[in-house]
C-alpha positions in Angstrom: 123.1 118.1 75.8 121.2 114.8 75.2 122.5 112.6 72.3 118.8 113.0 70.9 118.8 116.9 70.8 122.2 117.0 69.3 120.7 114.3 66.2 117.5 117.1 66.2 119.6 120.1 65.9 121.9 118.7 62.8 118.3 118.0 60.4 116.7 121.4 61.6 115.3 121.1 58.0 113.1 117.9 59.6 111.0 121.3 61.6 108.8 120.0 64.6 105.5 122.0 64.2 102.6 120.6 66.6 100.8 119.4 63.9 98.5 116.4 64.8 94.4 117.4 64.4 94.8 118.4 61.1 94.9 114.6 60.7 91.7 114.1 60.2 91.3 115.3 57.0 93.9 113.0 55.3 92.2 109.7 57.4 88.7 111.4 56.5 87.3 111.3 60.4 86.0 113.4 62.4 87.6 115.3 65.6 85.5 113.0 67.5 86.4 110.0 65.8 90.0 110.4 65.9 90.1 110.8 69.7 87.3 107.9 70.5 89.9 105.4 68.9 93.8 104.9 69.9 94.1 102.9 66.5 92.9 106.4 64.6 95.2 108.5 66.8 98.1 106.5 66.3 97.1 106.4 62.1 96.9 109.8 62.4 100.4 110.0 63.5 101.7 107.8 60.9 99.6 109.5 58.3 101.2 112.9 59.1 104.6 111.3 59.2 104.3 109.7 56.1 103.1 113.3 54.1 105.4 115.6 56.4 109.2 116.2 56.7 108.8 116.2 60.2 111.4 115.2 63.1 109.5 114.0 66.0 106.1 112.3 65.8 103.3 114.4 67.7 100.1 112.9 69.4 96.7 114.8 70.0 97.6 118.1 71.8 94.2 117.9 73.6 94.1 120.0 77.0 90.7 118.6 78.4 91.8 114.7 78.9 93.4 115.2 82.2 90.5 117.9 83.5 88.2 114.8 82.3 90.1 112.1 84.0 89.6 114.6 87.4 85.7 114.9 86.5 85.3 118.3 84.8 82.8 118.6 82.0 84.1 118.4 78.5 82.7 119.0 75.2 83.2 117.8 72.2 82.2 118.2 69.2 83.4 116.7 65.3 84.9 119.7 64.2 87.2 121.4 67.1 89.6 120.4 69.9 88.1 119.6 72.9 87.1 122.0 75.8 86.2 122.0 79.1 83.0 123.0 79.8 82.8 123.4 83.7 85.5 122.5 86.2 84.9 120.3 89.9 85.5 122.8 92.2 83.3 126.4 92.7 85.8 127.3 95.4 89.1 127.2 96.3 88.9 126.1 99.5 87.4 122.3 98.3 90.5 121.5 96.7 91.4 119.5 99.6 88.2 117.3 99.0 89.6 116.5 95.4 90.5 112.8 94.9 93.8 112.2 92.7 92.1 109.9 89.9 93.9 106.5 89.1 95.8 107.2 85.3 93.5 105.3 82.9 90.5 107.6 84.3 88.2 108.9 81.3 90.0 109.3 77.9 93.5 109.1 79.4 93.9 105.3 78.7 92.8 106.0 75.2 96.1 107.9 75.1 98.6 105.7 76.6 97.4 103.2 73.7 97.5 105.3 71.0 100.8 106.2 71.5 102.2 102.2 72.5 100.2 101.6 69.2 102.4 104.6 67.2 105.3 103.4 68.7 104.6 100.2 66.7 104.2 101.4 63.4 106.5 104.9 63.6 110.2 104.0 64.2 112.2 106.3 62.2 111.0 109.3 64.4 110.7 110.1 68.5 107.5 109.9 69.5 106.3 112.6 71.7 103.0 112.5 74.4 101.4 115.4 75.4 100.2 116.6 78.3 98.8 119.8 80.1 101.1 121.9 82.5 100.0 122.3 86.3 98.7 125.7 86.9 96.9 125.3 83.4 94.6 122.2 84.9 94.6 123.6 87.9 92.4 126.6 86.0 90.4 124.1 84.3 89.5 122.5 87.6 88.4 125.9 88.9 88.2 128.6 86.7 91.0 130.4 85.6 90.1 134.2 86.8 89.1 133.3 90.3 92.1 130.7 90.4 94.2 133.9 89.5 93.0 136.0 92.1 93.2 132.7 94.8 97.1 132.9 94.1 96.6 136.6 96.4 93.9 135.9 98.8 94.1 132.0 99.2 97.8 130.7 98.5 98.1 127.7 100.7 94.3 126.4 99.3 96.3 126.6 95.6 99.0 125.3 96.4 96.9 122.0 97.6 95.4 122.0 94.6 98.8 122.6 92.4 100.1 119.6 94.4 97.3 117.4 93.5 97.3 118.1 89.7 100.9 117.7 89.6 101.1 114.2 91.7 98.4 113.4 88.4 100.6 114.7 85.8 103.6 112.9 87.0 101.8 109.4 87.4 100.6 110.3 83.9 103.9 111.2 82.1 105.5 107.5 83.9 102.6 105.5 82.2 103.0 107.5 79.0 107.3 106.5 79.0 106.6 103.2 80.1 104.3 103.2 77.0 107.4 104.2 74.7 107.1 107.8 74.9 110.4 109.3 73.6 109.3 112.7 74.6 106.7 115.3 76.1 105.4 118.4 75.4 104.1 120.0 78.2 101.8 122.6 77.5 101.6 125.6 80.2 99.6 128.2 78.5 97.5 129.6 81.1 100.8 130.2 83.3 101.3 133.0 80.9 99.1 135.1 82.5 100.5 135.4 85.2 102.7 138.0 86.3 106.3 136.5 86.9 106.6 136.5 90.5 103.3 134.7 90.3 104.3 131.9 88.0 107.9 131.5 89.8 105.4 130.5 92.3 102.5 128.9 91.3 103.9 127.5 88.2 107.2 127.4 87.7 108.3 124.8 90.9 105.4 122.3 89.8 106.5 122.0 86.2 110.3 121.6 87.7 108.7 118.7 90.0 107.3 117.1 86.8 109.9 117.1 85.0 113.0 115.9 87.7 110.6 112.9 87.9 110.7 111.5 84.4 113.9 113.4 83.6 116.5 111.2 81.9 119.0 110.8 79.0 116.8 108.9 76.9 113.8 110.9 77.6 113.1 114.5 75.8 111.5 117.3 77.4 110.0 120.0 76.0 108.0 122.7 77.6 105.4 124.6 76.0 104.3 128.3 76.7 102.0 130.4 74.4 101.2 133.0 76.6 101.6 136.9 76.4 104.2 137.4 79.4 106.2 134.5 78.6 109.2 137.3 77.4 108.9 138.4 80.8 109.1 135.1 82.5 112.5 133.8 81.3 114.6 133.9 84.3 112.1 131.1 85.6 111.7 129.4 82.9 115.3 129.5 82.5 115.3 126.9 85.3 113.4 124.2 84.3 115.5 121.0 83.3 114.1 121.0 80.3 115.9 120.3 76.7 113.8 122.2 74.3 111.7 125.5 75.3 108.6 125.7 72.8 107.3 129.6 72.4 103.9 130.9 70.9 103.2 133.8 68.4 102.9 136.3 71.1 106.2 136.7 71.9 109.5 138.5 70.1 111.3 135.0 69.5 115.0 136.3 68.9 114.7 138.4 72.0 113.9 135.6 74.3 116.5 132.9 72.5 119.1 136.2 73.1 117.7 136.1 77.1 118.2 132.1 77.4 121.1 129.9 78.1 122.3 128.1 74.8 121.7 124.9 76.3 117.5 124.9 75.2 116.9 124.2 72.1 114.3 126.9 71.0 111.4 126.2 68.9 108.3 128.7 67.8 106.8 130.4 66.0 105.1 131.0 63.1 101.1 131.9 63.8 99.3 128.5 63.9 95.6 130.5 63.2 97.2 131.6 59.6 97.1 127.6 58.7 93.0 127.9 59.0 92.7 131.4 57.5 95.6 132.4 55.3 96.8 131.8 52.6 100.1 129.8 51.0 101.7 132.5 50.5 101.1 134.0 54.0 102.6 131.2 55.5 105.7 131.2 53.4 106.0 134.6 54.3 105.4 133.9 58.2 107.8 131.1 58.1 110.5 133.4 56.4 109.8 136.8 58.6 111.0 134.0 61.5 113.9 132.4 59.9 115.3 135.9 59.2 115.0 136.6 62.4 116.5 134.0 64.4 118.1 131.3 62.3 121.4 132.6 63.1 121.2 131.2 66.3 122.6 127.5 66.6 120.3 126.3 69.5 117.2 127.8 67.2 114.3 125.2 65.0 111.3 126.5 63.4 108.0 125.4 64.8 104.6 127.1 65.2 103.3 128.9 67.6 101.0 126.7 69.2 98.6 123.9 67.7 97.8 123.7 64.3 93.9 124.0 64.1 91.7 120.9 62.6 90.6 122.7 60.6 93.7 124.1 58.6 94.3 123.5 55.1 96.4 121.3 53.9 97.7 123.4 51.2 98.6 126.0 54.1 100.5 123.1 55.7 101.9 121.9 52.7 103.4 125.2 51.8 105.0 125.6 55.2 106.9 122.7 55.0 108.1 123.7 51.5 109.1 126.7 53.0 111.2 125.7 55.6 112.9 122.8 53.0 113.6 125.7 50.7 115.2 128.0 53.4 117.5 125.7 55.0 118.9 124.7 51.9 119.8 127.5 50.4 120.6 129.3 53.9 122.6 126.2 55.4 121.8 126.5 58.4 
């Protein structure tokens, strides 16, 4: 186990939601705003650091910037994350006319500096870059229920495709370490979908390829899977040479740390849409319902489920980090 995980695992109290939008409200910006300008985005971090007991420093979970940097349509407006609007391809079969763009392409290079810019001003913490798994730009690209039914009827014309997405994500991640990225998440929602022979095909290999290129001891990997059948894609996931496995609200959490090696760290997974609509006291009681169930498991740190929305309240926020101060002290664990 990396010297970094170990140093994570003994201040589990110091939790590791992905917290980053909900910046904008303590900087007083707009979505918009805070992803124009690497000098907001890296404020942002260091505004979140600065309120929250956090133990790694998160940027801007946004899952259109690499669809953009290939030409997709995007739209964004000053309230919500990103989207992608239309993808670049209206059949499989022109994947093989898709041009690799150079990293920098679209909003990219805003990224690489907002993170060399955090990594100026936040150096108490690991910063962690974000980006978007393979199959899940690959979907954005095209569109994710023909690009499911493509994995049947046209596997080789994926597959091209997979390849060129993931020669983009690689040559991305390098420029984001070389920025001084500590860590990634890499987010692979839409591989979630899929039925597990499918995503130890289409998925599972092209997130391995990522992550055996940037893959060292100084460098933290985490991978990132909200999906519904993610319980019933362990064995693959299993696989990855990844250091901390990241798990969404959709899943039974104890039964999939019980299904893992011990050697991932697992993180997840309060429900991230309770920050927007619920209440303090629902999220107290999320965060305890998943502490009960799986803080008796050493390799276990709670997290949510996926992104916090822009649009949560703080006081939500606030009361989950209360929450998890108050239960690891008195639990000790």
């Amino acid at each position: 186990m990396k010297a970094s995980i170990e140093k994570l695992l003994k201040s589990k109290h110091k939790t590791i939601p992905i917290l980053s939008f909900p910046s904008t409200a303590l900087l007083d910006i707009s979505v918009r705003e805070l992803l124009a300008s690497p000098a907001m985005q890296a404020k942002g971090m260091q505004a979140i650091a600065a309120r929250c007991p956090v133990g790694a420093s998160l940027n801007m979970m946004d899952l259109s910037v690499e669809a953009e940097a290939f030409g997709a349509e995007i739209r964004i407006t000053d309230d919500e994350v990103p989207t992608v609007e239309h993808g670049i391809i209206e059949d499989i079969a022109d994947a093989a006319a898709i041009t690799v763009p150079a990293v920098g392409a679209g909003r990219t290079g805003l990224c690489l500096e907002g993170i060399r810019l955090a990594k100026e001003s936040i150096t108490d913490l690991p910063v962690f870059c974000g980006v978007i798994g393979p199959y899940s730009l690959a979907g954005r690209l095209y569109d994710m229920t023909e690009l499911m039914m493509a994995c049947y009827d046209s596997p080789d014309e994926v597959c091209c495709l997979l390849d060129k997405v993931t020669d983009f994500i690689i040559a991305y991640l390098k420029a984001f370490k070389a920025a001084g990225a500590d860590g990634v998440i890499l987010a692979e929602p839409a591989a979630g979908l899929l039925s597990p022979a499918l995503a130890e095909e289409f998925s599972i290999p092209y997130v391995k390829r990522i992550f055996d290129a940037v893959n060292d001891e100084s460098f933290i990997i985490c991978y990132h899977n909200c999906g519904d059948a993610v319980g019933d894609m362990l064995d693959g996931i299993a696989t990855l040479p990844a250091d901390i496995l990241h798990f969404g609200n959709a899943i039974d959490l104890k039964k999939a740390i019980e299904g893992l090696p011990k050697h991932f760290v697992v993180m997840g997974n309060v429900d991230p849409v309770l920050f927007r609509t619920g209440t303090p006291d629902e999220i107290r009681a999320a965060v305890e319902s998943v502490y009960t169930a799986c803080a008796g498991y050493e390799n276990f740190m709670l997290s949510t489920g996926c992104d916090v929305p822009a649009a949560a309240r703080w006081e939500n926020i606030d009361a989950y980090f209360e929450k998890v101060s108050e239960l690891y002290a008195s639990g000790n664990r």
